[in-house]
N, C-alpha and C positions, 0 to 999 in steps of 0.2 A: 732163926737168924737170917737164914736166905728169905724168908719170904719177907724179913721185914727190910731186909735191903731194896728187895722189888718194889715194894710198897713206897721206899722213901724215892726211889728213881723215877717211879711213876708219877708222884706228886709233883716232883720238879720238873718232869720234863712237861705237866701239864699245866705249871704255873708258866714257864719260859713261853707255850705255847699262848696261854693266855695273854702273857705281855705283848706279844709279840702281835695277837689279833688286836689288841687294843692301842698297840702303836701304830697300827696300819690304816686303823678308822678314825685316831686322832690325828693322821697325815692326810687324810683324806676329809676330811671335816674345816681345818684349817686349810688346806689346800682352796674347797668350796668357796671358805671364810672371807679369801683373797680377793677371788674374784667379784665375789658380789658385790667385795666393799669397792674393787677400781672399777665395777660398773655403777655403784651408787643403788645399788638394792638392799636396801638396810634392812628390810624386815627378813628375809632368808635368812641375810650375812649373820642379825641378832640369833636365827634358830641355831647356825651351824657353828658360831663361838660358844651358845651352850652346851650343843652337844658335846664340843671339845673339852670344854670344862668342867662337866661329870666325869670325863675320864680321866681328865688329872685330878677330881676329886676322890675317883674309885684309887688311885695311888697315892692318895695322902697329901698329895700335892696343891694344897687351896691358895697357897699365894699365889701359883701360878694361873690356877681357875679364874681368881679374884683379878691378873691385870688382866689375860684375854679379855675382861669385860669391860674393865675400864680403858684399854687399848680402842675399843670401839663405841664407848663413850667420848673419848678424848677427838677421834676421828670426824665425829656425828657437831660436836659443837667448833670444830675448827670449820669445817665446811656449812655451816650456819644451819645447823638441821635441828630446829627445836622438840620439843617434847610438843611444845604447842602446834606447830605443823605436822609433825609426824610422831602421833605419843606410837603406835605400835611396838618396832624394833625398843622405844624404853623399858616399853611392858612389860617382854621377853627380857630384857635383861637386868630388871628388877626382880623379873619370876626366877631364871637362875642366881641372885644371889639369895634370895629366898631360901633356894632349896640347898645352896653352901652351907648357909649359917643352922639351918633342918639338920645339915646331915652333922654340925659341928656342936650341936646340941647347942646352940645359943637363942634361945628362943624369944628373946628380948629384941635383937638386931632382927631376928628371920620378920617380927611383929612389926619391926620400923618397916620395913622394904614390905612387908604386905598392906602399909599404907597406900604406899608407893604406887604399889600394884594398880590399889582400888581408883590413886588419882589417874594413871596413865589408863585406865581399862574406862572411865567416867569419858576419858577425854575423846578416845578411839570410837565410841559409842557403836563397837560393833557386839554382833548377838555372841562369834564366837571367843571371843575375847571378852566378854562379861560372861560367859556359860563360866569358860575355864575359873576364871576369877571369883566365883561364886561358890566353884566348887572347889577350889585351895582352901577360899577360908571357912570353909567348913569344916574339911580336914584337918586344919590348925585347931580350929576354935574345940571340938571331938579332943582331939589327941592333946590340947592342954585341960582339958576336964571343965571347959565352957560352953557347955552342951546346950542350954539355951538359944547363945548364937550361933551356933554350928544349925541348930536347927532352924534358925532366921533362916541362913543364907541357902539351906536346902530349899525349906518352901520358897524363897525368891528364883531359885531354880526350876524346881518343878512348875512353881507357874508359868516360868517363861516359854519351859517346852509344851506346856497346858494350853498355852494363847495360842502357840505356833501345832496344835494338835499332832506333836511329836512324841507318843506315850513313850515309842519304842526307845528312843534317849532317856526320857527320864528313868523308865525302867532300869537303861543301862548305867546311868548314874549312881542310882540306889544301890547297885549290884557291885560297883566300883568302892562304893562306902561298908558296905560287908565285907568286902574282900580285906581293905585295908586295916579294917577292925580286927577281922582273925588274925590277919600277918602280924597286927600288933600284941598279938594275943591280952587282947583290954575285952571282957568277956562281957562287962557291963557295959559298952556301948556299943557291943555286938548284939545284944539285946534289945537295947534301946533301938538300932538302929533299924532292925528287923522289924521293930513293932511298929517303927510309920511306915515301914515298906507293907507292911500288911494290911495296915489302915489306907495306903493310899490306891495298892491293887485293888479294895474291896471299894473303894471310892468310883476307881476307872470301871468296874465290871457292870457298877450302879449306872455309871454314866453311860456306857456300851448298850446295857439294856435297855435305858431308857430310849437309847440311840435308834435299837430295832425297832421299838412301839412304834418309834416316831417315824421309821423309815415303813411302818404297815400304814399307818393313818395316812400318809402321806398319798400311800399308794392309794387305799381308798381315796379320798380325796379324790385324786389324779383317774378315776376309772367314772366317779360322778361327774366330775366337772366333763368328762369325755362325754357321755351319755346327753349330758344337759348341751352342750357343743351341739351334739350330731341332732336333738332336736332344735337346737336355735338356727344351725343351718338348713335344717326342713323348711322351717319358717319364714327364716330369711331368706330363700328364695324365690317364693311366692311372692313377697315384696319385691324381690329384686326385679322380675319379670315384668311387674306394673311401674317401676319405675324405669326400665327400661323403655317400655313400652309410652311413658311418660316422654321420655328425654328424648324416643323416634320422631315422637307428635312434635317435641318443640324444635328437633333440628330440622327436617322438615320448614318449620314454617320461618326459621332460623335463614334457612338456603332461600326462600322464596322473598324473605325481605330482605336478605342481602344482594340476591338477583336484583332486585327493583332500586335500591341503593345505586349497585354496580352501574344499571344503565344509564342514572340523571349523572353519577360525576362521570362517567363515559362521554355523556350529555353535555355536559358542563366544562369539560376540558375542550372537548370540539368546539365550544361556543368562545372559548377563551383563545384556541389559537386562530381561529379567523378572524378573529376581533384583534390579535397579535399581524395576524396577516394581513389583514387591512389598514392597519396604524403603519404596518412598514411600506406599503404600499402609498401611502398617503405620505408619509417620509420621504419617499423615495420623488415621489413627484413633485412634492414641494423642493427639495431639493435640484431635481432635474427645472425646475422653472424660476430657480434661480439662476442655476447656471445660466441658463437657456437667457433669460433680463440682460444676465451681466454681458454674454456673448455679444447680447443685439444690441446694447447701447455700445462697447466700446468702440466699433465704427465709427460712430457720428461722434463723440466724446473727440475721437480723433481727429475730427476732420472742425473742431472748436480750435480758439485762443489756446495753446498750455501756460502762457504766462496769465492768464484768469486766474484770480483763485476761487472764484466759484466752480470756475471749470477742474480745478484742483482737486476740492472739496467732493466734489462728484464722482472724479476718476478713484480717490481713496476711500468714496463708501462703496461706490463699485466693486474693489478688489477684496474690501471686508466682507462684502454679501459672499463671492467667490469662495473667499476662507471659511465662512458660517457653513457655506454648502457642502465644500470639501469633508471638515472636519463632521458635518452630520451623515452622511453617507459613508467615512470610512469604519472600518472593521473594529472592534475592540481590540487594543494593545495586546499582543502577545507574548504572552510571557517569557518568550526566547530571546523576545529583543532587549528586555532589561539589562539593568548592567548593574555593577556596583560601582556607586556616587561616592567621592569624597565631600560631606558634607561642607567641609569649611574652601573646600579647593571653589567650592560651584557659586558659596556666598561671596567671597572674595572675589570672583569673577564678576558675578551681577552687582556687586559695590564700585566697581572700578566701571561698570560699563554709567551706571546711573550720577554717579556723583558729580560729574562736569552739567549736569541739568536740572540741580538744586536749587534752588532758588542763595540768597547772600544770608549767612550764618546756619542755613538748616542743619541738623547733622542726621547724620545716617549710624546707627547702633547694629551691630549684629551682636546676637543674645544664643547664648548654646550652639551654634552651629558647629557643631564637633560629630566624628562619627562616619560610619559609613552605610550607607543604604542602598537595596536595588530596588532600583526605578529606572522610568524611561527618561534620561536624562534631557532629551533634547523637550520633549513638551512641557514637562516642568520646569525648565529652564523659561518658554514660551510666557507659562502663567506666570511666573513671579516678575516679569521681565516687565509683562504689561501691568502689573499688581503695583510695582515700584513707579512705571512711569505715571503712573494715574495718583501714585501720596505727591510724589514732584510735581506735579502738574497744581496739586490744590493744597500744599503746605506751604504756608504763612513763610516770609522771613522770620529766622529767629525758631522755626520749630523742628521738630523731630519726628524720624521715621527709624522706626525698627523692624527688622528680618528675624523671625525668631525660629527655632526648631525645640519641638517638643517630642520625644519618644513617649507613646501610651501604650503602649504593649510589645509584646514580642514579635508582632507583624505591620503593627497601628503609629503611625509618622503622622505628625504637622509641620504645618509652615505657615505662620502667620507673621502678615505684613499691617502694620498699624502707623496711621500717621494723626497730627491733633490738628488736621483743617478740620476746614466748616462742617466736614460729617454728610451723611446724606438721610436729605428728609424724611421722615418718617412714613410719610404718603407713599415714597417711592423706593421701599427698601422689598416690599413684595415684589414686584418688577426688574429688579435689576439683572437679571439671571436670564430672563427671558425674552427672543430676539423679537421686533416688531409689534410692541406689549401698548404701544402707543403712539400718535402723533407726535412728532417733534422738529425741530430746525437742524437739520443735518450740519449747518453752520457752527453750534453750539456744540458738535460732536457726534459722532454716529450710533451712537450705544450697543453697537457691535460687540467691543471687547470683551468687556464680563462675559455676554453670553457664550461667544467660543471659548473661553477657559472656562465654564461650568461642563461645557459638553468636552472638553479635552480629560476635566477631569475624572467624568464620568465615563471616557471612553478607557480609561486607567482602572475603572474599579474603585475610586475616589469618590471625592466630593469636594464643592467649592462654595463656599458659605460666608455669612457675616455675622458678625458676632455682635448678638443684640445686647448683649451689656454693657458695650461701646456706647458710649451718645454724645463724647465731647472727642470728636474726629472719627475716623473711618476703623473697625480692625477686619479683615477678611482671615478667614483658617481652610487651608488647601490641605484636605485629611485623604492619605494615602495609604495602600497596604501592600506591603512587600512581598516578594513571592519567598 
C-alpha cells in the first residue's frame, strides 16, 4: 500500500512538473509570438504560434490552438499581407492546422488544409518548403492506406535531393518514413517502405560506382592530355623561337620606317611653321604699312578744305584702313574678357540705335532674341551695328529688316541680319569679306566694313558669312562660340 502511495505521488508531482515545463515554453513561444508580430516578421511569428499551439493541443486544448492561428491570420489580412505576396507564414499555419485536425483524427479537414499546403508551398517556390510539403503528404497519403501516392511524392522528393546531389537528405528522409511507420505500428508499410529504401540505396551505390569509374577515366584522361600538353609545348616552342625571331626582323624594320616617317613630319611641321612665320610676318607688315599710309596722309588731309566732301570721303577711308590695321594685328579675344550678354537687352539696344535711319515705312523685326550668352559684347555689338547700317542703307521704302538669334548647340550662337534690297550681285559675293579685292570709287563706299567684321569675327573664334540661299535681298549669319 506504501509503495503504491509513492507511486501515485510520483506520478503527480511528475505530471504538475510537466505542466508546469510546458507552461513556461508556451509563455515563452507566445512571448516570441508578440514580438515578431509588432516587428512585422511573419514567417517566425507563423513558426512560434505553432509551437504554441501543439502545446495547447498536448492539453486537449484545440480551440484555443485553432484561434492562435487564426489570431494571426486575422492580423496578416488587416495589415494587407497576402498569401500572394507572402504565402510562407500561410504555409506554416495551414501545416499546423493540418497537424490539429491529424491529431483530432479528422482526416477529411487535416486533407482540405493539405490542399492548402500544396497551394501556399507552389506559391513560395522555395526548395525547403516543398521538401517539407512533399514529405507530409506522403506521410498522409502512407498512414491513409494511399500508398501509391505516398509514393509519388517520395520520388518527387528524392529526386529533388537527387538534382541538388544531397543523397545524405534523402537518406535522412527514407529513415524519418521508417521511423514513423514503426511508431505507427502499420508493419505493412514498414515493409513496403523499406523495400524502396533498399532499391534506392542499391540505385545510389550503382551511381557512386559508376561515379569512381568515371573519377579513374577522368584521371587517365587528365595524365594523357598532360603528356600530349608537355609535348605540344616542346613543339611549340621551336615555333615560338622562329616567330619571335620573325617579329625582331619586323620590329626592327617597324623602328627604321617609323624613324624615316618621324623625320619628313618633323620635316613637315618646320616647313609649316615658317611658312606660319612668314604669313605673320607678311601680316605684320602689311599692316605696319598701313598704318604707316594712314599716318603720312593725315597731315596734308589736314592741311585740305574739311568742308570738301571728297576731302571727307578721304579722311573716312583713311580712318577705316587705321581700323582694318588695328583689328588685324590685334591678339585673339580672350576668353576672360567675355561676359554674359542679355540677348534681348543688346537687340533692343541696336533697334533703338538704328531705327531713326530707316528709310519711310521700313520695319525692323526682332525674331528670338531671348537668352543669355558669353561673348565679347562690345565687337559683336560692332558687327551687327555695321550689319544693320548697311540693310538701312539699301532697303527699299516699304521693306523689312530682321535681327534674328538662333541657338545650334550647347556652345554654337547665330545672329543673322536679313534685309529684301536689291541683294548683292552674284559676281561679287566671293569678295565681299576681303579688304582691297578690287578697284573701285571710294565715292560709292570704301568696302572696308565687311571685311573688319569677318576679321572681328574671326578674331572671336567665329565666323561671318552670307547666306547663299538668300537671292531676293541680302541675309549675313555672325556664328559664334561661347566659352
Amino acid at each position: 500500500m506504501r509503495r503504491l502511495i509513492c507511486a501515485v505521488i510520483t506520478m503527480t508531482l511528475a505530471t504538475i512538473m510537466a505542466m508546469a515545463d510546458s507552461q513556461a515554453d508556451f509563455s515563452r513561444f507566445i512571448k516570441s509570438y508578440n514580438q515578431q508580430v509588432a516587428s512585422r516578421q511573419y514567417l517566425p511569428a507563423a513558426k512560434s504560434v505553432g509551437q504554441a499551439a501543439r502545446i495547447c493541443a498536448d492539453a486537449k486544448n484545440y480551440d484555443g490552438a485553432f484561434k492562435l492561428i487564426s489570431g494571426l491570420d486575422k492580423i496578416m489580412t488587416e495589415r494587407g499581407v497576402s498569401s500572394d505576396s507572402l504565402p510562407q507564414p500561410y504555409y506554416y499555419n495551414a501545416r499546423t492546422r493540418y497537424s490539429l485536425y491529424r491529431r483530432m483524427g479528422n482526416n477529411s479537414q487535416a486533407e482540405a488544409w493539405l490542399k492548402k499546403m500544396s497551394t501556399y508551398a507552389k506559391e513560395s517556390n522555395t526548395p525547403a518548403i516543398t521538401n517539407d510539403m512533399l514529405f507530409t503528404e506522403a506521410q498522409f497519403y502512407y498512414a491513409t492506406g494511399r500508398t501509391q501516392l505516398g509514393d509519388r511524392c517520395i520520388a518527387r522528393l528524392i529526386k529533388q535531393y537527387e538534382t541538388d546531389n544531397d543523397y545524405k537528405a534523402a537518406d535522412t528522409a527514407y529513415q524519418k518514413l521508417i521511423s514513423r511507420a514503426v511508431s505507427s505500428n502499420d508493419a505493412r508499410l514498414v515493409g513496403h517502405t523499406y523495400e524502396s529504401y533498399i532499391r534506392w540505396s542499391d540505385s545510389i551505390e550503382a551511381i557512386n560506382a559508376d561515379t569512381e569509374l568515371g573519377k579513374v577515366k577522368h584521371e587517365m584522361a587528365q595524365s594523357e592530355a598532360e603528356v600530349a600538353k608537355k609535348q605540344s609545348t616542346i613543339n611549340s616552342r621551336t615555333s615560338l623561337m622562329i616567330v619571335f625571331i620573325t617579329l625582331f626582323v619586323i620590329a626592327v624594320a617597324a623602328l627604321a620606317l617609323g624613324a624615316i616617317l618621324y623625320q619628313r613630319i618633323r620635316a613637315k611641321n618646320r616647313h609649316i611653321r615658317l611658312m606660319k612665320e612668314e604669313a605673320d610676318m607678311r601680316s605684320a607688315a602689311k599692316s605696319a604699312m598701313l598704318q604707316n599710309m594712314s599716318s603720312t596722309m593725315e597731315p596734308a588731309l589736314d592741311r585740305l578744305n574739311p568742308e570738301d566732301p571728297a576731302v571727307q570721303t578721304l579722311k573716312g577711308y583713311v580712318r577705316k584702313v587705321e581700323e582694318l590695321s588695328a583689328v588685324d594685328s590685334s591678339p585673339a579675344v580672350d576668353p576672360s574678357r567675355l561676359e554674359e550678354v542679355n540677348i534681348e537687352s543688346l537687340a533692343n539696344e541696336l533697334a533703338g540705335d538704328i531705327r531713326p535711319k530707316l528709310r519711310k515705312g521700313v520695319t525692323l523685326h526682332l525674331d528670338g532674341t531671348r537668352g543669355l550668352i558669353r561673348m565679347d559684347r562690345q565687337d559683336v555689338k560692332k558687327i551687327l551695328s555695321h550689319l544693320l547700317d548697311n540693310a538701312a542703307r539699301f532697303t527699299p521704302e516699304g521693306g523689312r529688316i530682321t535681327l534674328a538669334y538662333r541657338k545650334r548647340g550647347a556652345n554654337s550662337h547665330q545672329f543673322v541680319v536679313t534685309d529684301n534690297g536689291p541683294g548683292i550681285p552674284a559676281g561679287e559675293r566671293d569678295g565681299i569679306f576681303k579688304a582691297f579685292n578690287s578697284a573701285h570709287d571710294i565715292n560709292e563706299g570704301d568696302r572696308l566694313g565687311l571685311p573688319i567684321c569677318a576679321l572681328r569675327a574671326e578674331k572671336m573664334g567665329g565666323s561671318l558669312s552670307l547666306d547663299p540661299e538668300v537671292t531676293k535681298g541680302t541675309s549675313f549669319i555672325l556664328s559664334l562660340k561661347s566659352a
